[in-house]
Rosetta silent file (secondary structure, phi, psi, omega in degrees, C-alpha in Angstrom):
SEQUENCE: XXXXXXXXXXXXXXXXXXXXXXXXXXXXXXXXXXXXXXXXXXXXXXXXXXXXXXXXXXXXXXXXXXXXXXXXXXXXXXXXXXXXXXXXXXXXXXXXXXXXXXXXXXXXXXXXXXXXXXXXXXXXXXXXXXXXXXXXXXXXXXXXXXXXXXXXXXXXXXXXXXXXXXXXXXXXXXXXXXXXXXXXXXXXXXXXXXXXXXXXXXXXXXXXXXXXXXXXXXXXXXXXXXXXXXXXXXXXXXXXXXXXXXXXXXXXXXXXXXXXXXXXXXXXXXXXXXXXX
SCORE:     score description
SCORE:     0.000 S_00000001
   1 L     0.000  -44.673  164.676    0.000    0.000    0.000 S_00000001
   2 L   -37.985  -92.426 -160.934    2.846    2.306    0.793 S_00000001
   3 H   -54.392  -22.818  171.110    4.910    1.984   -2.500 S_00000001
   4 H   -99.954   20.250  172.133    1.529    2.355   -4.813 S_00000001
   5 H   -91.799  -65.483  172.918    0.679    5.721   -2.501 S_00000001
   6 H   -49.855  -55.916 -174.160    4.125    6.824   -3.681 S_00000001
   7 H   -64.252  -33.269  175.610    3.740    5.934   -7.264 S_00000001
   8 H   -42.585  -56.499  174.059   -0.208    7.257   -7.139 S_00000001
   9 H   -65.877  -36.286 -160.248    1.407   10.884   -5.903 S_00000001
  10 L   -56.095   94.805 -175.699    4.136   10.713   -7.919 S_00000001
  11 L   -40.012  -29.417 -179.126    4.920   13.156  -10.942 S_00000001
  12 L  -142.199  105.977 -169.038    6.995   10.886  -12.747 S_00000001
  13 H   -82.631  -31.138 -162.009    5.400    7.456  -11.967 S_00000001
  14 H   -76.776  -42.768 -174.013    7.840    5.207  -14.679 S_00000001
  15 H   -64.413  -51.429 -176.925   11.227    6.741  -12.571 S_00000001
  16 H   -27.512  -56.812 -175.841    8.978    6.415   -9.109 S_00000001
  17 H   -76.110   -8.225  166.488    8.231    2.889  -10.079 S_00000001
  18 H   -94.589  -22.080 -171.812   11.914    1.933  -10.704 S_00000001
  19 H   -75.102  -45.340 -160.961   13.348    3.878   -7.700 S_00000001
  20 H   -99.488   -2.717  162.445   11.264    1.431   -5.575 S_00000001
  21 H   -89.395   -8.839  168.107   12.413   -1.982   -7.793 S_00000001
  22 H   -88.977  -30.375 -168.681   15.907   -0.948   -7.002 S_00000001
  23 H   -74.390  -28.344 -168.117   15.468   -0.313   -3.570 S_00000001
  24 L  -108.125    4.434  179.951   13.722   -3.480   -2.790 S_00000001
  25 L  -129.870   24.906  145.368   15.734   -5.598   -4.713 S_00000001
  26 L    92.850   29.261 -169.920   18.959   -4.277   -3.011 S_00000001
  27 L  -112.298   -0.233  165.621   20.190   -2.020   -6.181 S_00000001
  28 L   -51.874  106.330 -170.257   19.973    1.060   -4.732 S_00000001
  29 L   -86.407  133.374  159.590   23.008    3.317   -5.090 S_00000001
  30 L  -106.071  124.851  167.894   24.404    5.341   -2.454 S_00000001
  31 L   -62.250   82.675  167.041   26.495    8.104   -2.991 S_00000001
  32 L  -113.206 -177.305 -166.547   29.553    7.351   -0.765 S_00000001
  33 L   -84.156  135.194 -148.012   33.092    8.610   -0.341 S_00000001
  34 L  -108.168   93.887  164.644   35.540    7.255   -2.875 S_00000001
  35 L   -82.428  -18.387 -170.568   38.461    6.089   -0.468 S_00000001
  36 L  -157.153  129.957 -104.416   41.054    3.964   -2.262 S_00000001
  37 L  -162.470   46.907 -123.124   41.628    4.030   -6.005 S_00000001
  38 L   -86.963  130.780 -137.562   43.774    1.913   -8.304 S_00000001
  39 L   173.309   84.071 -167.786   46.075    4.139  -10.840 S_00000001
  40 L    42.215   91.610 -149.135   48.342    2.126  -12.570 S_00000001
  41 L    49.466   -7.913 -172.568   48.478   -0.741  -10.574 S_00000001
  42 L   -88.711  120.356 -176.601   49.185    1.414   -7.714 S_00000001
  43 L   -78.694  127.962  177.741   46.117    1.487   -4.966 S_00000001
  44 L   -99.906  143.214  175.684   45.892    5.355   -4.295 S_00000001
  45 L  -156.213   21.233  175.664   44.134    6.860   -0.878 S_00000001
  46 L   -91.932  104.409 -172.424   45.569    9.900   -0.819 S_00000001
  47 H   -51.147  -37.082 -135.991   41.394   12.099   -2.007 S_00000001
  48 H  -100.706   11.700 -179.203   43.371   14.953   -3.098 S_00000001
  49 H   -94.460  -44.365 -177.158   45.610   12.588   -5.743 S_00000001
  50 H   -54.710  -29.849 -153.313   41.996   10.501   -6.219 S_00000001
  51 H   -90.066  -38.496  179.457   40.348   13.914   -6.941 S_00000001
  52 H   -75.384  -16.071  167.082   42.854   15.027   -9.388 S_00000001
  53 H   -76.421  -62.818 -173.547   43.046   11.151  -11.462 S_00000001
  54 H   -79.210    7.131  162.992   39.460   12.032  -11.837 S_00000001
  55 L  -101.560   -5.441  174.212   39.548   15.114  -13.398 S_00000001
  56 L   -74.141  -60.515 -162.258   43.050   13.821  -15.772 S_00000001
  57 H   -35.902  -45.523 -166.649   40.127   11.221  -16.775 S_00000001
  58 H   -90.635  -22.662 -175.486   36.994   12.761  -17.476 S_00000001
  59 H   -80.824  -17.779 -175.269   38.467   15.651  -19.250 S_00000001
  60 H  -112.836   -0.799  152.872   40.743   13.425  -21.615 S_00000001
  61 L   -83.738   10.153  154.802   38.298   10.683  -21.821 S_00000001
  62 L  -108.578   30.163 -174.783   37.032   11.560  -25.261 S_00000001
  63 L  -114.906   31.263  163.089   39.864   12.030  -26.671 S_00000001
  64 L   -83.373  -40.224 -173.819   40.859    8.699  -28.808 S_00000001
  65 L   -60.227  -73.073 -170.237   37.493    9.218  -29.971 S_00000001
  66 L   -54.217  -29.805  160.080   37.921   12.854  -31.534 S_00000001
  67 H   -72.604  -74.361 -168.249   41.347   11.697  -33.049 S_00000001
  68 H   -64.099    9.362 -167.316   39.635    8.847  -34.724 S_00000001
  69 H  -100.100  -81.734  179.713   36.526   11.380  -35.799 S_00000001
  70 H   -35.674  -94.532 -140.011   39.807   13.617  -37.361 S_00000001
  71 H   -47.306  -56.056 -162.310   41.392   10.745  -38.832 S_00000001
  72 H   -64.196  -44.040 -159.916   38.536    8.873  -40.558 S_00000001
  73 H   -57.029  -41.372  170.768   37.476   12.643  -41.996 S_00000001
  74 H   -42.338  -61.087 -137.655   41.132   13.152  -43.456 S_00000001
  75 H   -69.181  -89.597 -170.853   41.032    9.718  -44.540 S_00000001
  76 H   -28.479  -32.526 -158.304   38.118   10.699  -47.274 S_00000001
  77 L    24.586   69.366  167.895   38.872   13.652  -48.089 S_00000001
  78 L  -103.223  156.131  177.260   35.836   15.340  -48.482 S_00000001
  79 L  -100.275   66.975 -154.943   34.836   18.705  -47.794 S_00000001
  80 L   -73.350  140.262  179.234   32.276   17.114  -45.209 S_00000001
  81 L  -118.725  139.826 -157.568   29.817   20.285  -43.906 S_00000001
  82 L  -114.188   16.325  149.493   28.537   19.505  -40.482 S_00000001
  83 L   -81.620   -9.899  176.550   25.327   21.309  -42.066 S_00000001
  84 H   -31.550  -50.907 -147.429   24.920   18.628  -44.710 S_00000001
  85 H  -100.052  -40.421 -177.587   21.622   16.902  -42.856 S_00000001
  86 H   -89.437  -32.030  163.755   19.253   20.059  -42.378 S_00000001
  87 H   -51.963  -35.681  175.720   20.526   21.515  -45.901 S_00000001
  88 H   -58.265  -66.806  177.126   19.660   18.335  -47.255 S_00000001
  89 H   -62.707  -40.960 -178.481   15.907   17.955  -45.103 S_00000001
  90 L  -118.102  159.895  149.032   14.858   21.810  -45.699 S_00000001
  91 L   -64.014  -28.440  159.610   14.544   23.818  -48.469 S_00000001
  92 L  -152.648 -169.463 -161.207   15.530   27.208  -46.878 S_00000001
  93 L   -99.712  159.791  168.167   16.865   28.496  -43.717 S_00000001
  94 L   -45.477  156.333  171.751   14.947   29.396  -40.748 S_00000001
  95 L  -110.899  159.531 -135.818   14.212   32.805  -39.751 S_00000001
  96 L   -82.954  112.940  153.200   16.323   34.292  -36.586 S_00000001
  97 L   -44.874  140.722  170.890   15.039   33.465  -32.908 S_00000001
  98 L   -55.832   79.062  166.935   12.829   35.550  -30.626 S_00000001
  99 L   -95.503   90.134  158.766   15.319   36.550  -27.175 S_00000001
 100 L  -105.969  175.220 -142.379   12.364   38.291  -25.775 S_00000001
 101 L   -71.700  150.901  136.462   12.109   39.801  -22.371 S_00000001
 102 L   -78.297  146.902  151.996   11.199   37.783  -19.263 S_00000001
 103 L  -105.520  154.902  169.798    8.483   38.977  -16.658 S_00000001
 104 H   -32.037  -49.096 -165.281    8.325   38.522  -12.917 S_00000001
 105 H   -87.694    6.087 -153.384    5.931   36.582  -13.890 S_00000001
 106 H  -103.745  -53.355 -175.760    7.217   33.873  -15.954 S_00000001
 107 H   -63.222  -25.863  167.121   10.464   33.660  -13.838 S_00000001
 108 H   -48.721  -25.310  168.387    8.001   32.847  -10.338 S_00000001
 109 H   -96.112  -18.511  170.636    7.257   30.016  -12.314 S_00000001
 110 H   -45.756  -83.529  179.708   10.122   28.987  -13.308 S_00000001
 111 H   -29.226  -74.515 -179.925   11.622   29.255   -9.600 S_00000001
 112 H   -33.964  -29.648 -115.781    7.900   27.083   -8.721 S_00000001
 113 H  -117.524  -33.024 -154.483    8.646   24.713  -11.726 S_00000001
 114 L   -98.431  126.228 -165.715   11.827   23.818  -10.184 S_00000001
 115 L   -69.324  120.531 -116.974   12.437   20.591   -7.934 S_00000001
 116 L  -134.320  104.999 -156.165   12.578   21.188   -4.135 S_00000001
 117 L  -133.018  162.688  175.650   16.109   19.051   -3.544 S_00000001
 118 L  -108.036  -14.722  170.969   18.977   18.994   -0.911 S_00000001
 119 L   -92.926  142.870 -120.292   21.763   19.468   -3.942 S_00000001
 120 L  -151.897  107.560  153.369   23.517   22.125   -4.379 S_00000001
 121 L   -45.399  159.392  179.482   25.840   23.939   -6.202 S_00000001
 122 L   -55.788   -8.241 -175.661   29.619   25.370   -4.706 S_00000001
 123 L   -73.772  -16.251 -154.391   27.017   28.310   -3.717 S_00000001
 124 L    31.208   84.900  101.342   25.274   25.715   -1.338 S_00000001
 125 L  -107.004  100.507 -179.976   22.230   27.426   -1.910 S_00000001
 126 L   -61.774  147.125  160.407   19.378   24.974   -2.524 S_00000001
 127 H   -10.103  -67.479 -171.975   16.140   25.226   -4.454 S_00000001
 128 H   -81.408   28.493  171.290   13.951   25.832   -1.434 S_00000001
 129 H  -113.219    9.987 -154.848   15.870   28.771    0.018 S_00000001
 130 L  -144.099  -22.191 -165.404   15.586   30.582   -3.419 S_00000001
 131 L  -101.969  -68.310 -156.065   11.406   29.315   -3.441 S_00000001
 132 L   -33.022  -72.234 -156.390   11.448   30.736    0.392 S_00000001
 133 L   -92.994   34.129 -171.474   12.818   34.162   -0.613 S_00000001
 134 H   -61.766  -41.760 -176.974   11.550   34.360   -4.282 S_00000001
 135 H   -78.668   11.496  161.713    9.110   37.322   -3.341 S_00000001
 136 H  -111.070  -20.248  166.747   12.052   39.389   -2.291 S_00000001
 137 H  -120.749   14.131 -179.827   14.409   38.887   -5.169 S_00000001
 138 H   -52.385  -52.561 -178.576   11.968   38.282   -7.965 S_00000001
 139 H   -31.742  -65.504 -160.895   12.620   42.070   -9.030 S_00000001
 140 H   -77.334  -24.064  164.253   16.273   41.939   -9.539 S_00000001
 141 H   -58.082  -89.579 -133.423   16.464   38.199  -11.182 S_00000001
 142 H   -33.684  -54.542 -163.066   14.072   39.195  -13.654 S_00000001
 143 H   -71.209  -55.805 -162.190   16.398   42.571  -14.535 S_00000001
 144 H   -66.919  -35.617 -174.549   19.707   40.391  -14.536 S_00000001
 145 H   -42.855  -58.831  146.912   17.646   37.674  -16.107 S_00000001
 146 H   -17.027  -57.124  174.614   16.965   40.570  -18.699 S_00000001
 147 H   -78.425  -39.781  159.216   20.377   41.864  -19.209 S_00000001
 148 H    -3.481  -98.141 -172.336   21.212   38.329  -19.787 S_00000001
 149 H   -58.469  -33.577 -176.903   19.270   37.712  -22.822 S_00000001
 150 H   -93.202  -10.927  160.490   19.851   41.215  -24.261 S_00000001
 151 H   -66.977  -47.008  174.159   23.753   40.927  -23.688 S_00000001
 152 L   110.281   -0.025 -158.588   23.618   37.618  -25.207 S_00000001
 153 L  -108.808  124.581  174.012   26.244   36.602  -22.083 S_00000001
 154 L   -77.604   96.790  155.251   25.202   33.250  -19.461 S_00000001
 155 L    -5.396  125.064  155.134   26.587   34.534  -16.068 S_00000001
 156 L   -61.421  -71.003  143.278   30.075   33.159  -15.415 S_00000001
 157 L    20.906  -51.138 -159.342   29.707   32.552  -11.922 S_00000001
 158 L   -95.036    5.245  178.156   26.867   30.128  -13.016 S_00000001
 159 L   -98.386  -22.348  174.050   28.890   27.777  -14.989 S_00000001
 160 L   -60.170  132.345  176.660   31.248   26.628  -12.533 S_00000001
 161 E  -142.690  179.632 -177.181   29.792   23.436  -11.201 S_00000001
 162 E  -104.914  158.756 -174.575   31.402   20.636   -8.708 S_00000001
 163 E  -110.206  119.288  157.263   32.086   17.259  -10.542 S_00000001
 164 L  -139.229  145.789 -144.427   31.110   14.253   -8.777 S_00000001
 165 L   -63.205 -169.642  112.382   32.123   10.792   -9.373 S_00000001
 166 L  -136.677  127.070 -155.223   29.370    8.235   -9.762 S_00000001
 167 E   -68.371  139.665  164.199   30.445    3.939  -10.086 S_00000001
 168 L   -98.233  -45.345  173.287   28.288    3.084  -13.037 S_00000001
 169 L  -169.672 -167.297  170.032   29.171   -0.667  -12.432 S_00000001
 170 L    78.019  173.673 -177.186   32.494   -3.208  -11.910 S_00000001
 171 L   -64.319  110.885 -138.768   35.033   -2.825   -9.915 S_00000001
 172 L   -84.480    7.253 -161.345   34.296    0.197   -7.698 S_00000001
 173 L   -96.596  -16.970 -152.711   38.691    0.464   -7.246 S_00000001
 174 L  -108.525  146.901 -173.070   39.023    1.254  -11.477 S_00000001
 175 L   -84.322  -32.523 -176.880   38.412    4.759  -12.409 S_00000001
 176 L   -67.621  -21.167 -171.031   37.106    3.654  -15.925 S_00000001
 177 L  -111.199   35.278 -177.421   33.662    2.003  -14.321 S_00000001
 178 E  -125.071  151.204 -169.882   33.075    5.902  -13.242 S_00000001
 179 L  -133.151  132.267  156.989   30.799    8.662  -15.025 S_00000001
 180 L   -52.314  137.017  173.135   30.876   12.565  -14.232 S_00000001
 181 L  -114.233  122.126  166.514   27.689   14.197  -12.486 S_00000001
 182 E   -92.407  138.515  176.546   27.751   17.997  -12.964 S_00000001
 183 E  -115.785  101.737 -175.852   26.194   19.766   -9.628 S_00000001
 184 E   -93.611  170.824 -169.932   25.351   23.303  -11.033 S_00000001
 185 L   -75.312  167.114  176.220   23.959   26.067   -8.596 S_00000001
 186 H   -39.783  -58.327 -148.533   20.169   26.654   -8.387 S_00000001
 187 H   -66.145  -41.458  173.515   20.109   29.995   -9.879 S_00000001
 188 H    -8.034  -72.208  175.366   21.801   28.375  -12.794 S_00000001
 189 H   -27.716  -83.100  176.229   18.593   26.648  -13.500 S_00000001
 190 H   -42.970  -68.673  175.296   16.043   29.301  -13.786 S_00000001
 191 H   -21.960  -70.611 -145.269   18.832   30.952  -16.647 S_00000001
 192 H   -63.210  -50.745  167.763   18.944   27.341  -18.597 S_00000001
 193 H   -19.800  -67.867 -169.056   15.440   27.453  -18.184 S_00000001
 194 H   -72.200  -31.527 -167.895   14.241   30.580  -19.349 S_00000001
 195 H   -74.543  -32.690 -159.478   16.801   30.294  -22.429 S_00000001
 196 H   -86.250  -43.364  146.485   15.229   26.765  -22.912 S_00000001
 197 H   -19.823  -44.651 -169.777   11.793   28.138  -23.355 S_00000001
 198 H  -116.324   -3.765  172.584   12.511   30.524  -26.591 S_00000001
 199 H   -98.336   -6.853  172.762   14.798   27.742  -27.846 S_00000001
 200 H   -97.037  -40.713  178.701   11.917   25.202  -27.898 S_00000001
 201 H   -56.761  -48.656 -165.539    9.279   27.749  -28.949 S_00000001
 202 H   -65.249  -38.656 -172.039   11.460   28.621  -31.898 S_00000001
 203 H   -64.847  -12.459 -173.385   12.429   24.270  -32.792 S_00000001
 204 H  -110.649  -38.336 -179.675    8.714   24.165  -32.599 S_00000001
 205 H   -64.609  -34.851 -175.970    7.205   26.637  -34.253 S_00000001
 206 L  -103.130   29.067 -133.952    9.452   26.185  -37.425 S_00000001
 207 L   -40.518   83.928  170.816    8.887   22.520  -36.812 S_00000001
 208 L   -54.053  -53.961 -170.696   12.703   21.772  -36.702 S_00000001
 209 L   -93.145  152.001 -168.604   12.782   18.673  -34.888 S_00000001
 210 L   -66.117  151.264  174.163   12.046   15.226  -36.469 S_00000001
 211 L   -98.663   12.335  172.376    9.050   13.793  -35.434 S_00000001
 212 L   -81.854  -26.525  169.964   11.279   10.313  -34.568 S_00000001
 213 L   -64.450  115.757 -166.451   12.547   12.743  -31.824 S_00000001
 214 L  -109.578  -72.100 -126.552   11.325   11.396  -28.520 S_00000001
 215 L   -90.610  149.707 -172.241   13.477   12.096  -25.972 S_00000001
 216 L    56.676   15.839  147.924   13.507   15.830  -24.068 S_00000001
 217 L   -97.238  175.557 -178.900   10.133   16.600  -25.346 S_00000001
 218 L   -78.214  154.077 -176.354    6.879   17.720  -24.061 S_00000001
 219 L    30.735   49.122  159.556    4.414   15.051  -24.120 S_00000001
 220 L  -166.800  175.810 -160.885    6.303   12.262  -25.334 S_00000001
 221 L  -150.619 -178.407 -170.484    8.810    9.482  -23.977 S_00000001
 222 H   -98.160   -2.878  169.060   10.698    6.854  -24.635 S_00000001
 223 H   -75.517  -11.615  175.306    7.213    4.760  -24.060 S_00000001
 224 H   -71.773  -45.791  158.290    6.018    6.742  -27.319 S_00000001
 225 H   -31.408  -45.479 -173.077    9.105    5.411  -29.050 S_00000001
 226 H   -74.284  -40.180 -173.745    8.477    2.008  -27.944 S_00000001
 227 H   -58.322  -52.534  176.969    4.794    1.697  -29.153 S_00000001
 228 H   -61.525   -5.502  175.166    5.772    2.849  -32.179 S_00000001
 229 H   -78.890  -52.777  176.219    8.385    0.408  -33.103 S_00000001
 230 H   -82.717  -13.362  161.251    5.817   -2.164  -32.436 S_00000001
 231 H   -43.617  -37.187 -178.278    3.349   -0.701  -34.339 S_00000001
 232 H   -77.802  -41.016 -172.896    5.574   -0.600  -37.309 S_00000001
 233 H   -76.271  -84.564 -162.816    6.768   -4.215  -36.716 S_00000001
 234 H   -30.209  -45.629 -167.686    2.790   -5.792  -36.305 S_00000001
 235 H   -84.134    0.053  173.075    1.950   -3.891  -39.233 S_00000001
 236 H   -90.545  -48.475 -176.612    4.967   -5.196  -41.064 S_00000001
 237 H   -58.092  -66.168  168.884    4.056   -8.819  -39.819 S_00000001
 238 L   -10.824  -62.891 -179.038    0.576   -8.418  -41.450 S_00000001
 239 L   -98.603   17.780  156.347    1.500   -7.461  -44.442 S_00000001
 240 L    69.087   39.087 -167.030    3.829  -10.351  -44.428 S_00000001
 241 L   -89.219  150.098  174.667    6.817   -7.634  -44.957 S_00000001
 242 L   -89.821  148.311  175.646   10.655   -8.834  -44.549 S_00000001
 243 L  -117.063  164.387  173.836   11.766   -7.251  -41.137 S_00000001
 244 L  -170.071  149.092  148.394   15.371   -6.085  -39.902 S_00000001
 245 L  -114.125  151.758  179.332   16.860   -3.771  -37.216 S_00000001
 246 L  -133.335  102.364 -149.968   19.268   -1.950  -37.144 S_00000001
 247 L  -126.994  110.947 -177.732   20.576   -0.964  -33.411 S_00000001
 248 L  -103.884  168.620  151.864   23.300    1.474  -32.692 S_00000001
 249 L  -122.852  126.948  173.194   24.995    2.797  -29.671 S_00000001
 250 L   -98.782  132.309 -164.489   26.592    6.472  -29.726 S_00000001
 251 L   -99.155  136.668  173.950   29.531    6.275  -27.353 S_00000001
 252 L    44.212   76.316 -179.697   30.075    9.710  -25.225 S_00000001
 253 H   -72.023  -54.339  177.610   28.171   11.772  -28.142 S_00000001
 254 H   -53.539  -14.905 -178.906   27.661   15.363  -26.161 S_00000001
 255 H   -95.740   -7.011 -159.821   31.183   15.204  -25.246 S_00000001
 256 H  -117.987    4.101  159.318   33.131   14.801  -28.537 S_00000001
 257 L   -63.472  126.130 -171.462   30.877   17.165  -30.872 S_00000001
 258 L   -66.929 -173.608  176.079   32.761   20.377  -31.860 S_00000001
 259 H  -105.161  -10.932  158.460   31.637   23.798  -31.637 S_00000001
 260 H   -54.373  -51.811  174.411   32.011   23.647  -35.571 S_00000001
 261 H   -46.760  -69.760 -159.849   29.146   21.150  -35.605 S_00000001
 262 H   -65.872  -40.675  155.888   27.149   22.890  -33.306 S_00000001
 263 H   -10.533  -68.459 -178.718   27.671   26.122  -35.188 S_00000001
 264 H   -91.859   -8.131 -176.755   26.893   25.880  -38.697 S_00000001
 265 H   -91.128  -21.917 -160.375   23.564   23.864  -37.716 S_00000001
 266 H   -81.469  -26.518 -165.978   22.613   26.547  -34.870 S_00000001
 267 H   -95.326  -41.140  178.480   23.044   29.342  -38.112 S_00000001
 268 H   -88.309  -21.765  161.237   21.234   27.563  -40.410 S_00000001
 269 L   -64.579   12.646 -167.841   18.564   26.834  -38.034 S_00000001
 270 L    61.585   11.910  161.406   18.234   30.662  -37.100 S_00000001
 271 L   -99.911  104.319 -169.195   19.959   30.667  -33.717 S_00000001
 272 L  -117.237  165.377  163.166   21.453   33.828  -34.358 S_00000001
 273 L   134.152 -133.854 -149.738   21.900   37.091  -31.700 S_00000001
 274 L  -107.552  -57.076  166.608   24.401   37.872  -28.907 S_00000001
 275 L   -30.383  -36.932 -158.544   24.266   34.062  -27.567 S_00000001
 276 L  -124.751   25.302  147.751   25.831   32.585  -30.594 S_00000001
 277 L  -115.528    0.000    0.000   28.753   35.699  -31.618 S_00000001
């Protein structure tokens, strides 16, 4: 009765409901302190040598990939455009995002919108101390919020975030069975937010995104994905159709994309202004 009270309340019932099959079937991870360390055969237990092996790691672990990315692209020698797929897919370019103004009110919701957590940023100031005193700083977020978007510049301050390890699986001593967590500060949020807002209104309006694109949208999931895969396969069976898959895995993709990539597609897709020069 307990655990379908939880899922019943829950906001996100599919995580809710997994959170409590890990827990009861002893797979629940805890976030503990990473004491001893193995670094080239050597067991390490000194944290501030452990803290520094995991920052040679994660910053230099995509970079056999991104040499073999260079290499195969040499190897053709092509004048490969990393606009090639929406030049291809549209017929003209987009017209130039909307950075319009936030109001008080839009950012109160934001701040509401926003998950009432014990983590923390290096500011250690959590989510509900920023919901507590929202009706005393709404004013002056809004205006920096404001200057923001018409400078075109994301607070420095707000980028800095602490790196923390987490064992994905394996031998909890090898540095290699470990993944980076970024912990950015609160206020951070409301920014990514508000930015995130006129960058989906614009991907939507100019209907940008694929409609095969599931994941990090409004109303859909990866359970919309799934139905449709079997839809396609039943209706394939039916009509007595030859079937095949085809199933990839992209290995560390957000880390080893250039800012060239990201570039010439954000320009032909009209995210132009102060953000992008």
């Amino acid at each position: 009765m307990y655990n379908d009270e939880l899922i019943f309340k829950s906001k996100n019932r599919i995580k809710t409901t997994w959170g409590i099959i890990k827990k009861e079937t002893g797979k629940h991870k805890h976030h503990s302190t990473i004491d001893l360390l193995r670094i080239n055969n050597t067991m390490v237990n000194n944290s501030q040598d452990i803290a520094h092996n995991f920052n040679d790691y994660f910053s230099t672990v995509a970079d056999p990939i991104i040499d073999n990315i260079k290499m195969e692209k040499y190897e053709l020698k092509d004048d490969i455009s990393y606009s090639s797929y929406p030049v291809n897919n549209f017929n003209t370019t987009f017209p130039n995002i909307n950075w319009n103004h936030a109001s008080t009110h839009e950012i109160s919701k934001i701040i509401e919108s926003l998950k009432t957590t014990n983590s923390c940023g290096y500011d250690e100031i959590p989510v509900q101390i920023i919901k507590l005193s929202a009706p005393f700083i709404i004013s002056p977020l809004t205006y920096i919020c404001n200057k923001s978007l018409s400078a075109g510049a994301f607070p420095e301050k707000l980028k800095y975030a602490l790196i923390r390890p987490v064992h994905k699986k394996g031998d909890k001593h090898l540095i290699t069975n470990y993944r980076p967590i970024s912990l950015l500060t609160s206020f951070s949020k409301i920014f990514e937010k508000l930015i995130f807002a006129r960058l989906y209104k614009h991907l939507l309006i100019n209907r940008i995104l694929a409609k095969e694109q599931y994941g990090f949208r409004r109303n859909s999931s990866t359970e919309s994905a799934a139905y449709n895969v079997f839809k396609e396969i039943t209706q394939a069976m039916n009509d007595r159709r030859s079937l095949g898959g085809l199933f990839c895995e992209l290995e560390k993709v957000l880390i080893v994309l250039t800012i060239e990539f990201y570039w010439e597609n954000w320009n032909f897709m009209g995210l132009k202004g102060n953000f992008w020069t």
